[in-house]
C-alpha positions in Angstrom: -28.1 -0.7 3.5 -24.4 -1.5 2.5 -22.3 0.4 5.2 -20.5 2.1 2.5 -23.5 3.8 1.2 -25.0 4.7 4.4 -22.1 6.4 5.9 -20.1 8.2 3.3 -20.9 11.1 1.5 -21.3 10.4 -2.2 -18.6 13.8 -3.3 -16.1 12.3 0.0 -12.6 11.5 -1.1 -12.4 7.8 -2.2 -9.0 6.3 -1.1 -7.9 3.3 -3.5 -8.5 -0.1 -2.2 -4.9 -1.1 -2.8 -3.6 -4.5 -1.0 -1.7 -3.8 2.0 1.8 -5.2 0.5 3.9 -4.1 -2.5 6.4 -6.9 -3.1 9.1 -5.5 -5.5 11.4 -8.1 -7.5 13.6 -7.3 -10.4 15.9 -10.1 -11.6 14.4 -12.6 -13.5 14.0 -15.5 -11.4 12.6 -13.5 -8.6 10.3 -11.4 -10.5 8.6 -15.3 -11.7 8.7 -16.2 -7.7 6.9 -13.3 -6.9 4.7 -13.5 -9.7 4.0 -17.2 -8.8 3.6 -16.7 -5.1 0.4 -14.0 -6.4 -0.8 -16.7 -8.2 -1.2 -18.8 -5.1 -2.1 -16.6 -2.4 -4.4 -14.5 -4.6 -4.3 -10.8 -4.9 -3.8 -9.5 -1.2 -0.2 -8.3 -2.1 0.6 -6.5 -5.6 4.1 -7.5 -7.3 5.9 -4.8 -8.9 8.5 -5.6 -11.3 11.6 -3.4 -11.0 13.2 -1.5 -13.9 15.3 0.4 -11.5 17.4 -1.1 -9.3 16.6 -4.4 -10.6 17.9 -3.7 -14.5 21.4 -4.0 -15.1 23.6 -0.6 -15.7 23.0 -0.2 -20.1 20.5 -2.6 -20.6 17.4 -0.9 -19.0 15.8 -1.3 -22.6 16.2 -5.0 -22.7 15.1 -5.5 -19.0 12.0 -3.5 -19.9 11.2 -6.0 -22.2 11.5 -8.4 -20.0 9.0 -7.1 -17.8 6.5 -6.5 -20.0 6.6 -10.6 -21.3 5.8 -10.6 -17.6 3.4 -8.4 -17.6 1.6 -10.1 -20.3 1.9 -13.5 -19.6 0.1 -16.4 -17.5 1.1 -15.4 -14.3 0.0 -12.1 -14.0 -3.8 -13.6 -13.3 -5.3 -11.1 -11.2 -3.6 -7.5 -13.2 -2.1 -6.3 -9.7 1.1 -6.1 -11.0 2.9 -2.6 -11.4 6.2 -1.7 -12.5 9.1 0.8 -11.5 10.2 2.8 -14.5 13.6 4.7 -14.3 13.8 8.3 -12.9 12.1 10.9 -15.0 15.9 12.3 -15.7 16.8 9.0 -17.5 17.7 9.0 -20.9 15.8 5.9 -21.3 12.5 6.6 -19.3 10.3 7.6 -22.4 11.8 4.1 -24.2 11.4 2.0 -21.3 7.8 3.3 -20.1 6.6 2.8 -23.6 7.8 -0.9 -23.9 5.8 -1.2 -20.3 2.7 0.3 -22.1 3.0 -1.8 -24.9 2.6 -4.9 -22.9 -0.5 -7.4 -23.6 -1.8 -6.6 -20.3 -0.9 -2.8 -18.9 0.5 -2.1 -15.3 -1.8 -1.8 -12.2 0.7 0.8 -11.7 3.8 2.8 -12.2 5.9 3.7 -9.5 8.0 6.8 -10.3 11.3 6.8 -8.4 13.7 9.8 -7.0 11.2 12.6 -7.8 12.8 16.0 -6.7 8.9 17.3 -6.6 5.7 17.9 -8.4 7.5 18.9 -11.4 9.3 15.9 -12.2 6.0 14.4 -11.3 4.2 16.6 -13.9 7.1 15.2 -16.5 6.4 11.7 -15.9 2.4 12.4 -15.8 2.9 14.0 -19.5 5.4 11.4 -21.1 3.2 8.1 -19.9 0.2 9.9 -21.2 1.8 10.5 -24.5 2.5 7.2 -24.4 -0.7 6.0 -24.0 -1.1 6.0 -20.2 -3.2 8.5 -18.9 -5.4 5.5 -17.1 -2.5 3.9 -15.6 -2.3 5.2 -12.1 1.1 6.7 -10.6 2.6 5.9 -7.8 6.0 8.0 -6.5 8.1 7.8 -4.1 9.4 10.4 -1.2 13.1 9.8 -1.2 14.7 13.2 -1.5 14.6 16.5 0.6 12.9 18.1 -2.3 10.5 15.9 -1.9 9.3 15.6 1.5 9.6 19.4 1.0 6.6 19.4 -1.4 5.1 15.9 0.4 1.7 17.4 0.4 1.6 18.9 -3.4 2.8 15.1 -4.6 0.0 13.9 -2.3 -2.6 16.7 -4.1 -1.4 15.3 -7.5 -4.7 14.4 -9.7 -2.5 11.5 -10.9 -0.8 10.3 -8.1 -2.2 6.9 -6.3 0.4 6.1 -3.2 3.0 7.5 -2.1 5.9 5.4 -0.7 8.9 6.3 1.6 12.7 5.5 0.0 14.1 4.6 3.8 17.8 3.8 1.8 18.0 7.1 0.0 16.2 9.1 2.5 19.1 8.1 4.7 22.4 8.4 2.3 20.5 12.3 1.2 21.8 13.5 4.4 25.6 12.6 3.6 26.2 10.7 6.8 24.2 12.9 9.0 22.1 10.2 9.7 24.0 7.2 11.2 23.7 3.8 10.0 21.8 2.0 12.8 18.5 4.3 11.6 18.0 1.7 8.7 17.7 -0.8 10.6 14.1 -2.7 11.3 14.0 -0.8 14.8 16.3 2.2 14.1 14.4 3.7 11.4 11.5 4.2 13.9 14.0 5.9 16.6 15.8 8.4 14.8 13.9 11.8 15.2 14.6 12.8 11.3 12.8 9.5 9.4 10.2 9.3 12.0 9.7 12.7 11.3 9.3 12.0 7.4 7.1 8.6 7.7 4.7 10.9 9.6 4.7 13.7 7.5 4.1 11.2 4.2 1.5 9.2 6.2 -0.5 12.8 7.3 0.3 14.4 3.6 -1.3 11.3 1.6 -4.5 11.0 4.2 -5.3 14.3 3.9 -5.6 14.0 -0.3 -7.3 10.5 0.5 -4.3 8.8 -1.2 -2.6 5.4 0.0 0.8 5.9 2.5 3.5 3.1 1.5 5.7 2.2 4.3 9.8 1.5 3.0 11.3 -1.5 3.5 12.7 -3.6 6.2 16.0 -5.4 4.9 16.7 -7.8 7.5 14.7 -10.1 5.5 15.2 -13.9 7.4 14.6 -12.0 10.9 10.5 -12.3 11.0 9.9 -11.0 14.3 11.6 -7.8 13.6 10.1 -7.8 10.3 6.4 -8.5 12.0 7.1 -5.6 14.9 7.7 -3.1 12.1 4.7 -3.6 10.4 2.7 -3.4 13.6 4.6 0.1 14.2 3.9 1.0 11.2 0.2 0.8 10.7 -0.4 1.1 14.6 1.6 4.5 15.2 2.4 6.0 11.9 -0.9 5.2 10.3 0.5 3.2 6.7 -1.5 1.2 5.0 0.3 -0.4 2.9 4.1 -1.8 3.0 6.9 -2.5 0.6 8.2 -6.2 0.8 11.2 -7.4 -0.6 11.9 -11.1 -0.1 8.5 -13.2 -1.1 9.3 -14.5 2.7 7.9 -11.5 4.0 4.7 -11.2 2.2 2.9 -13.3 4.6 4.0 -11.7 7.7 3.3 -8.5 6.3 -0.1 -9.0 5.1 -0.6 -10.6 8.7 0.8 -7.8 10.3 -1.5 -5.5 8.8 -4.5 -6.9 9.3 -6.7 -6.3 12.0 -7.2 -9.1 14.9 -9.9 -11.6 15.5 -11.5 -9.5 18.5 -11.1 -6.3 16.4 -12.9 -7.5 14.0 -15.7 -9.3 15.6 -16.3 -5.9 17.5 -16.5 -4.7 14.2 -19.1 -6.9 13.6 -21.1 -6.4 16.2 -21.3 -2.5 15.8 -22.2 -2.2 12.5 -24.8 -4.7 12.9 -26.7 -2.8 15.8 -26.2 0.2 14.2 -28.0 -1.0 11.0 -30.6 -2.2 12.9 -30.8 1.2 13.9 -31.2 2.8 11.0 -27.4 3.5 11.6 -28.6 6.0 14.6 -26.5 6.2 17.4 -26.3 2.9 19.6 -25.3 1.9 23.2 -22.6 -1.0 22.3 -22.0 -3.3 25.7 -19.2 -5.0 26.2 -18.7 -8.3 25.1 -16.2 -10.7 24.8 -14.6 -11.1 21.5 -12.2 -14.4 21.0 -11.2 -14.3 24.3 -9.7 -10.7 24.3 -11.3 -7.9 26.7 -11.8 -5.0 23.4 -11.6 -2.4 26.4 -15.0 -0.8 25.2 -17.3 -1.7 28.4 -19.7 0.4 27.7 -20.1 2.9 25.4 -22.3 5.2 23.1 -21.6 5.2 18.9 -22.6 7.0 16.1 -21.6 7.3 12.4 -18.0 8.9 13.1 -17.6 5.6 14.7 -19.1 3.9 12.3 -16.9 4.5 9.3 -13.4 3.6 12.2 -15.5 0.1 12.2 -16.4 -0.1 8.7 -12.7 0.3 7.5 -11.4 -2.5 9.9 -14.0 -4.9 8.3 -12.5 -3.4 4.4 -9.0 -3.6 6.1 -10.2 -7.5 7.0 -11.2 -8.3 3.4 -8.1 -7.0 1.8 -6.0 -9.0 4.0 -7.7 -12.4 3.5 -5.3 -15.1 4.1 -4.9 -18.6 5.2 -4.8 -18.3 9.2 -6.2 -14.5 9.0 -8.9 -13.6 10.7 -11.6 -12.9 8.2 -15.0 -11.5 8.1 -17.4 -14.3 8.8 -19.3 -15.6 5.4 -22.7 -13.7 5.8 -21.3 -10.7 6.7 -19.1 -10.8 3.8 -21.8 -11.7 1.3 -24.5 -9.1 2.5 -21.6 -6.5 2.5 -18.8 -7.3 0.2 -20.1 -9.6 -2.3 -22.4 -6.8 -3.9 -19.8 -5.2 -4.6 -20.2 -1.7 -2.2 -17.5 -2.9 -0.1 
């Protein structure tokens, strides 16, 4: 039996397989980069095409249309491609989020910035369905003190997908309280007051089985520094997904995420016994996996354990790359090819 069916219950909150990096673009010749770079590496980052920050000052209209050509045309090839519309108190937003709509292929997603709370939330949810949206998935983002305030109502939201963390904003909402070193790659995992808010998104959008988007690292040509905050944040904070934005850091953020070689042959080897089990509780021995000691000598597992192992494997498959560690091939036909997984 599939591992998905045998250790989930069937009314269990389903948390969306999204891929583990949001790469954002939003002039032109970067959004058809991005959109290019998909293209190659398949669909193990999404691309979201920026109407915000990326549109020039008057002409959010005309850069909406822009987008959705994008949206529509050959290089979208796999529809994981989502869009940032314009805050909900824009003049435009109801224009531009119709254009969007109106595209030959819709948004994977659209990511609703500077939301003071469930309110504005409840705005956006009611224009885009007007609009014609009410299958298009929302994704929001916790840039404000209003809303980290009501972090765990945004998280509730029937309508919200992921919620992301708006380091920049977050920062300049506290009017200098916060000094400038805390944006950094390794500041902004010291200071006591955005660590505080990464966790409190990261706890708010587990508990509604929703997807925690870690912010954005902007020293974009420094890799290591880039790679050690994506380790901190999926190791300590708990994200599971991560905004990129330079296609530079797609790789080493997908890479970053994923889980290693000896994690993953553990994995493996768990889930095996215990479906030769019947998936009832096993004695797992230590072995050794690629070379790395796992550090479980000896132990006893059941089906709490189970489902930890089960979502490295899923975490394994969404971050398939060239020079990842993936899932070997049975394993991923007898389990992910049926489509379960």
């Amino acid at each position: 039996m599939n591992p998905a069916q045998a250790l989930f219950d069937p009314e269990a909150l389903a948390v969306p397989a999204l891929p583990v990096c949001d790469h954002y673009a939003g002039v032109e010749p970067r959004m058809t980069k991005s959109l290019q770079l998909q293209a190659e590496l398949g669909p193990v980052f999404d691309v979201t095409l920026d109407n915000e920050d990326g549109a020039p000052v008057g002409r959010e209209v005309e850069h909406a249309r822009l987008i959705a050509g994008l949206l529509g045309g050959p290089l979208n090839r796999y529809g994981r491609v989502g869009v940032r519309l314009l805050p909900v108190s824009h003049p435009a937003f109801a224009e531009v989020a119709g254009i969007v709509l109106g595209a030959a292929q819709r948004p994977a997603y659209l990511m609703i910035p500077k939301p003071r709370g469930v309110a504005c939330i409840d705005t956006a949810a009611r224009t885009i369905d007007r609009l014609g949206g009410a299958e298009v998935p929302l994704h929001a983002l916790v840039e404000t003190h209003a809303a980290l305030a009501e972090v765990a109502a945004l998280a509730a939201h029937t309508r919200i997908e992921s919620l992301s963390f708006g380091l920049m904003d977050f920062i300049s909402a506290h009017r200098g309280a916060i000094p400038q070193w805390a944006m950094s790659a390794e500041g902004q995992f010291e200071h006591p007051l955005v660590v505080r808010a990464k966790l409190e998104i990261a706890a708010a959008c587990h508990a509604h089985g929703k997807v925690p988007a870690h912010g954005v690292v902007t020293e974009f040509k420094d890799s290591a520094a880039l790679a050690e905050a994506a380790r901190k944040a999926v190791d300590l904070l708990g994200f599971t997904r991560m905004w990129s934005i330079h296609p530079s850091q797609v790789r080493t953020i997908v890479a970053a995420f994923a889980p290693a070689a000896h994690e993953v042959a553990q994995a493996v080897a768990i889930l095996q016994a215990a479906e030769a089990a019947d998936w009832a509780p096993i004695r797992y021995q230590h072995g050794d996996h690629g070379g790395h000691q796992d550090g479980q000598a000896d132990t006893l597992h059941d089906r709490a354990s189970y489902r930890y192992f089960w979502q490295v494997l899923q975490r394994a498959e969404r971050t398939r790359l060239a020079g990842a560690a993936g899932l070997p091939e049975a394993v991923r036909k007898a389990w992910f090819d049926t489509g379960a997984g």
